[in-house]
N, C-alpha and C positions, 0 to 999 in steps of 0.2 A: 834320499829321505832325510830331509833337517833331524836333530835330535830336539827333544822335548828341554828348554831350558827351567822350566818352571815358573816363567813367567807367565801370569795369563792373556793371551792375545786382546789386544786394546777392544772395549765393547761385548766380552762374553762374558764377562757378570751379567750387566744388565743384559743381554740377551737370558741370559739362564734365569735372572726373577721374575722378566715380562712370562718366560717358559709356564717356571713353578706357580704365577700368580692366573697363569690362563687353566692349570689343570687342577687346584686346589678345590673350584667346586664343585665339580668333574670328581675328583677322587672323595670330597665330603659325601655325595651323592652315594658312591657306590661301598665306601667302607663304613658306614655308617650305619647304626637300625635305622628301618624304617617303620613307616606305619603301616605298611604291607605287611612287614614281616612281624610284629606287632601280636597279632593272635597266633601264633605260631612257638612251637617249643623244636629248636635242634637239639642234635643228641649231646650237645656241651650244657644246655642248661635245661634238660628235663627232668623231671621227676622220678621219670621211667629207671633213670640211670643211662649210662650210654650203651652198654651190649642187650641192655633189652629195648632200648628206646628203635637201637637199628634191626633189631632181629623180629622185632613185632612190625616196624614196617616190610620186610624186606617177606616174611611171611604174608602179608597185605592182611594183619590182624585190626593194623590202622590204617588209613589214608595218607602218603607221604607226598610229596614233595621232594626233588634232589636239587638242587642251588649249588651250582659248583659241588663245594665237600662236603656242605653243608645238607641235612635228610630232614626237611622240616614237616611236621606231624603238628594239624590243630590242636590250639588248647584244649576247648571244649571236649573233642574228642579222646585227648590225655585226659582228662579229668573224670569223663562217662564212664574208660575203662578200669582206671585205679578204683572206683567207687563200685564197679560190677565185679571186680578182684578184688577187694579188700578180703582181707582174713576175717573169720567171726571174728565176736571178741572171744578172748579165754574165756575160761568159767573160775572160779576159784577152785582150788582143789577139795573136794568134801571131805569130810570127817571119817576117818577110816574103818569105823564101822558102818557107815553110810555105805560105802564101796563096799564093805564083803556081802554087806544083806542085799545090794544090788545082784549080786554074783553067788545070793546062797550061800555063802561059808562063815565059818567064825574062824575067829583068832586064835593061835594056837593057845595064848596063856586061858582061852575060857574052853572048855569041854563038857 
């Protein structure tokens, strides 16, 4: 077995750009968004967060998709659910006489 001089054998650069220049749109195609994926939230850029975004799929709360590692979950449908979960709003706190007559009581300082 010859040893490795470090030289590179006459003609494998240009084999290895004609290589890189045949798989370049080949890899653009597939690391790249699409417009498939386009309406679609994964659990890296959800709103949901990422342990709820896979835990509501994984419970089939949503509709998912699995892409490789990737668990992708419609917009539309992220959006229907955050809007059917929202929290009310607060209320402001009322006035603390407000609260005890709500509850019947008075304040100690009145009797």
């Amino acid at each position: 077995m010859p040893k490795d001089s470090g030289v590179p054998a006459p003609g494998g650069e240009a084999a290895l750009c004609l290589l890189a220049a045949a798989l370049v749109p080949h890899l653009r195609q597939h690391f790249t968004p699409t417009e498939a994926h386009a309406g679609y939230y994964s659990q890296h850029d959800s709103p949901l967060g990422r342990t709820r975004h896979l835990e509501l799929a994984r419970r089939g709360s949503l509709p998912a998709i699995k892409v490789g590692r990737r668990v992708l979950v419609p917009r539309d449908r992220v959006h229907a659910y955050i809007e059917q979960h929202c929290a009310a709003p607060r209320r402001e706190p009322a006035d603390d006489a407000d609260v005890l007559a709500d509850w019947e009581l008075t304040s100690r300082g009145a009797r």
